[in-house]
C-alpha positions in Angstrom: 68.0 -20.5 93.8 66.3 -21.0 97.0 62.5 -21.6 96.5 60.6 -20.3 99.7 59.5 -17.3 98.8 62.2 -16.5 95.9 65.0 -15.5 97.8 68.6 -16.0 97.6 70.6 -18.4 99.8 73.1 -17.9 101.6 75.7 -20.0 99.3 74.3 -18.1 96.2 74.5 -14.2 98.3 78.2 -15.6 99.3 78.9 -16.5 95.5 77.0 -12.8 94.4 79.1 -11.0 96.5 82.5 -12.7 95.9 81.7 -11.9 92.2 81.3 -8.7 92.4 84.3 -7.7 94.5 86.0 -9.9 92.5 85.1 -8.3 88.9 83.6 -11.3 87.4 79.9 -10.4 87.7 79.1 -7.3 86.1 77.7 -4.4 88.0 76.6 -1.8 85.2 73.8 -3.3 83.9 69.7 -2.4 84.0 68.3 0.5 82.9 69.2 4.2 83.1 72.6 3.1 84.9 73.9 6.7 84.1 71.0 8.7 86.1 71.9 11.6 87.8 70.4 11.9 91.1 69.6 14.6 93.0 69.4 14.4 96.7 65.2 15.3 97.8 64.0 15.9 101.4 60.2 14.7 101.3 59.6 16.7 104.9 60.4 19.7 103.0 57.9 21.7 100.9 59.0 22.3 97.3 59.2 26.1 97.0 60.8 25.3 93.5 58.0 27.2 91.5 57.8 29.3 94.2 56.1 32.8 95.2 57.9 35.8 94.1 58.7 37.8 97.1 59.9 40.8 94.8 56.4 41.5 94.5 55.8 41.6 98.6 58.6 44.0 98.6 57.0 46.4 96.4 53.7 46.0 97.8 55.3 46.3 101.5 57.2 49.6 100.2 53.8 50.6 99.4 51.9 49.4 102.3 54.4 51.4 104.9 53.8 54.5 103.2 49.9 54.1 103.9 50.1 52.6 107.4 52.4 55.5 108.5 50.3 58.2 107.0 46.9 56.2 108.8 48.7 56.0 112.7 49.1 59.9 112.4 46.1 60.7 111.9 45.0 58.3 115.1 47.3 58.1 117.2 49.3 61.0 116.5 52.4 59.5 116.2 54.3 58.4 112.7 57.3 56.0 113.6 60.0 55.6 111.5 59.3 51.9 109.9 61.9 50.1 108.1 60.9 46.5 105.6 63.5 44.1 106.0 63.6 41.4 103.2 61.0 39.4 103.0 62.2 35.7 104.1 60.9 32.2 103.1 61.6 29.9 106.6 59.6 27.0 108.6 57.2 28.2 110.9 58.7 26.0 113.8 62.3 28.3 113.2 60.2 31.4 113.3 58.7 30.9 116.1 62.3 30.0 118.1 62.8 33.7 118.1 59.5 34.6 119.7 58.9 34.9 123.3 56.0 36.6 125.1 54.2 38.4 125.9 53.4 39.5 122.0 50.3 40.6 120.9 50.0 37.5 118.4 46.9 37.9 116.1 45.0 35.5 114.2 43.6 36.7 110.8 41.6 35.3 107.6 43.0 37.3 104.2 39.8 36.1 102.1 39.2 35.0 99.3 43.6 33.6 100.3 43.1 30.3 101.9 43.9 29.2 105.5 45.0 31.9 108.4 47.8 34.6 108.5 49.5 36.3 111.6 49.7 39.7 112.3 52.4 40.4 115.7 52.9 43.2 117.2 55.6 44.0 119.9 54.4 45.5 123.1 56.7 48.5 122.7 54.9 49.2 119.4 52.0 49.2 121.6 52.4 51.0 124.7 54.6 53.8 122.7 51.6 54.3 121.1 49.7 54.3 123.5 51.8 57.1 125.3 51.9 59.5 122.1 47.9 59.3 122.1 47.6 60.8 125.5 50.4 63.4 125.1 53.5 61.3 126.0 56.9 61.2 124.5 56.5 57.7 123.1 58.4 55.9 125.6 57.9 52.1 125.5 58.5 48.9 127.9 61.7 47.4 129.1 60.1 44.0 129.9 57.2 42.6 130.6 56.3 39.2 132.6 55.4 36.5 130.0 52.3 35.6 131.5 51.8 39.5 131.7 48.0 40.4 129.6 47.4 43.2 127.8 44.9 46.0 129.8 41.6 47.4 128.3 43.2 50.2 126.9 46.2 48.7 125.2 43.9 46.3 123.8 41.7 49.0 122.2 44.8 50.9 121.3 46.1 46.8 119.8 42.7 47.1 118.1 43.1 50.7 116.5 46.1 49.3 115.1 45.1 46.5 113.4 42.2 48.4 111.5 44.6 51.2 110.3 47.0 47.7 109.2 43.9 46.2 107.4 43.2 49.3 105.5 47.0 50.2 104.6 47.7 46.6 103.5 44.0 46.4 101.7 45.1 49.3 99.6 48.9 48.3 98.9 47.3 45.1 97.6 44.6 46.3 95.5 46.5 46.7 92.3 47.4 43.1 92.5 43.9 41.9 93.8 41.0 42.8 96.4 41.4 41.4 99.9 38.9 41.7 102.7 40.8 41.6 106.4 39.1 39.3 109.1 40.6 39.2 112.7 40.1 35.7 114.3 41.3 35.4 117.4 44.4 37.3 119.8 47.0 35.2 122.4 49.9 36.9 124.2 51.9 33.8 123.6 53.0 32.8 119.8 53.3 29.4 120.3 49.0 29.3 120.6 49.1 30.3 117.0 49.2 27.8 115.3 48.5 28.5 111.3 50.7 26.3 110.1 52.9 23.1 110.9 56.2 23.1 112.2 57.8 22.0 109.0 55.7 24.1 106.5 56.9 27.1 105.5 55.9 30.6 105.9 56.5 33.7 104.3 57.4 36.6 107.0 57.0 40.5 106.6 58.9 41.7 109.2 58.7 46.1 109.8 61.1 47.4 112.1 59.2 50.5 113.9 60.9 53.7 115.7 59.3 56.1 117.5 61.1 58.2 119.6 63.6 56.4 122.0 61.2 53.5 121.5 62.1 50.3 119.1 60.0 47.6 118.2 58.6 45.6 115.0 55.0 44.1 113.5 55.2 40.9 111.5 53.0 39.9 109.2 53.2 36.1 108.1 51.8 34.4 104.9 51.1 30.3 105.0 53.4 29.6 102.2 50.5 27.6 100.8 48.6 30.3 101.2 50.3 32.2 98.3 50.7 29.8 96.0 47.5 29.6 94.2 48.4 33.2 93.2 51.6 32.9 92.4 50.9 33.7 88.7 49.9 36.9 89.6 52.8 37.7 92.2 55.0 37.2 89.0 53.5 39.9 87.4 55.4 41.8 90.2 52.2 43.3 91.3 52.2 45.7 88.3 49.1 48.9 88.5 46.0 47.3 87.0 45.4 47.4 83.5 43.2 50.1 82.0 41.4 49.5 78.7 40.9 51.2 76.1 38.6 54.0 77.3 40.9 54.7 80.3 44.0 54.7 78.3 42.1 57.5 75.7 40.9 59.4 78.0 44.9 59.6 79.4 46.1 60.2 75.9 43.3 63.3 75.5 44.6 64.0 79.0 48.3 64.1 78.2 47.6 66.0 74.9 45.8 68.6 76.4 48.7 69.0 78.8 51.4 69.4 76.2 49.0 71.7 73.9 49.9 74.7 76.3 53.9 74.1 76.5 55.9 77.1 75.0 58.2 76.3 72.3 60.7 78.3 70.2 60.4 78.5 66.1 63.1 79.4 63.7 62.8 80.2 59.9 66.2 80.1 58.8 66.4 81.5 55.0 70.3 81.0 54.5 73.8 79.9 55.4 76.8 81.3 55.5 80.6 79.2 55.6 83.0 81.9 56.4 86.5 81.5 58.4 87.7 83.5 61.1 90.3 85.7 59.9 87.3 86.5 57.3 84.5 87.1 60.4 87.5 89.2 62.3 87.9 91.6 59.1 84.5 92.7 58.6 83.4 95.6 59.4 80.5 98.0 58.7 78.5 98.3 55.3 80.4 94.8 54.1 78.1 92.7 51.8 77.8 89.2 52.6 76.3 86.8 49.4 74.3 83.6 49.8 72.1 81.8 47.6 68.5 81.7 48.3 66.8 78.3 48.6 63.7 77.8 47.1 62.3 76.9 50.8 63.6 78.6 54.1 64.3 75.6 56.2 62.2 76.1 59.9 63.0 74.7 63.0 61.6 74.2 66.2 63.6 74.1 69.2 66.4 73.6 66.8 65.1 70.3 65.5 64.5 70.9 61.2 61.0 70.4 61.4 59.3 72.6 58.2 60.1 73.6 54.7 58.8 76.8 54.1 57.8 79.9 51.5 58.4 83.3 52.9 56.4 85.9 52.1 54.1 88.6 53.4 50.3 88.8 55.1 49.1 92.5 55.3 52.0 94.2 57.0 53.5 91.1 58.8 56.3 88.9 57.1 54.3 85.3 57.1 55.7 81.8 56.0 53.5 79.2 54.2 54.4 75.6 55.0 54.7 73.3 52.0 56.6 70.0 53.3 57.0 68.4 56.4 60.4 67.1 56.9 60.5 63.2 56.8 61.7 62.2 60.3 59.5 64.5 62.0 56.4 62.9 59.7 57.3 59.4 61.0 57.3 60.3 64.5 54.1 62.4 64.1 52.5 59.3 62.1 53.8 57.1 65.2 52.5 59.4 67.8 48.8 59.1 65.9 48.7 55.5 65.6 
């Protein structure tokens, strides 16, 4: 072997190789020769235990039903708004389908680290803007890029975002408390910068309807963002637990509620087996035989619930209960406990 610096020379690499492709060196040996190996892209974040965007469904389904009910009562208007699926992408790929003018906003979800984005299309904007001063809520064919939003579509941009905040607040508070925090606003989206180009991002898009008018909001997550909570998100943002005096006072609640429902009693003292041609040839003044059991068997809403003795209280035909039939014990005992 060649001794400057340990490496093979050329004769000995000539000899290697010629041994190989020949067979007579052997090629198998080392350790862990029968690895698997699984192809890895180090430029791409590992979304393997990733955040469980079933849960920003459910709190989006829930967050549209707020926002819509909000913009009606200030800006008179309640667009149709349609979630699409919430998607997992690089932040350089969303923003390829992005072109301004957009009102592209800035904003801190604390105590979530970094910055999320909040967009909203101009003919979101300025068909809201019509509807609040009596229009139809018509909206823009196009707009120059370098085109900036006027005074009163930004206040209008502005009443927006607080009736967002507040919707999205709420739709998040069973999962966990969030206070809204609007940074900064650009007409362009490739200003915005909350995230680099190969790191992912988790996008809300809405589609929004109103009138002839169509337009969407986004709402975009830093994937890293997220994932500090991710433990939570898996709990698929389930209502808040109660404890124990919550959860008795909605027992006492429900209780009280099913103490006034109606329900129909039977005390049955007898049986009869007969066959048809016998039940077709009776008539009139017939005597019918049955033997008495020592209990008359009662029932409530057909379910055998009591065993009974019959008997009388003053002038009204009373029953005194002595047993109380074994299935309907065990679910009574269950019901207590």
């Amino acid at each position: 072997m060649a001794e400057s610096g340990n490496l093979l020379s050329k004769e000995e690499i000539s000899a290697l190789t010629t041994g190989i492709a020949g067979g007579t060196t052997p090629v198998d040996t080392g350790y862990n020769a029968n690895a698997r190996i699984r192809k890895h892209d180090l430029t791409n974040e590992d979304s393997s235990l990733g955040v469980n965007v079933s849960s920003l469904d459910m709190i989006n389904e829930r967050f549209i039903r707020l926002f819509r009910l909000s913009l009606l009562e200030v800006l008179r208007t309640s667009p149709k708004i349609n979630p699409s699926r919430v998607k997992l992408i690089k932040y350089g790929d969303y923003q390829k389908g992005l072109h301004a003018p957009l009102s592209v906003n800035v904003i801190r979800m604390n105590p979530l680290r970094g910055q999320s984005l909040v967009l909203i299309d101009p003919n979101v904007i300025f068909s809201s803007l019509d509807n609040f001063f009596g229009g139809s809520g018509r909206g823009i064919d196009s707009l120059a890029p370098t085109r900036l939003f006027t005074p009163t579509e930004t206040r209008v941009i502005s009443i927006i975002l607080d009736v967002f905040f507040k919707s999205l607040q709420e739709a998040w508070l069973p999962l966990m408390p969030l206070e809204f925090e609007h940074v900064s606003s650009e007409i362009n989206p490739q200003f915005a910068q909350i995230a680099d180009e190969n790191d992912l991002v988790i996008v809300n898009h809405f589609d929004a309807e109103c009138g002839d008018s169509k337009g969407f909001i986004d709402l975009v997550y830093p994937y890293a963002s997220l994932k500090p909570i991710r433990d939570l998100l898996r709990s698929r943002a389930s209502p808040v637990d109660g404890d124990d005096e919550s959860d008795k006072r909605w027992q006492n609640a429900l209780t009280s509620a099913l103490g006034d429902a109606e329900l129909e009693m039977k005390v049955i003292l007898g049986q009869l087996k007969l066959t048809m041609s016998n039940l077709s040839a009776m008539k009139e003044g017939d005597l019918m035989f049955f033997k008495k059991t020592a209990h008359a068997r009662v029932t409530i809403n057909d379910i055998p619930t009591f065993e009974a003795l019959v008997g009388a209280s003053g002038p009204n035909v009373a029953i005194q209960i002595q047993t109380v039939i074994g299935q309907v014990q065990n679910a009574m005992n269950k019901a207590n406990t």
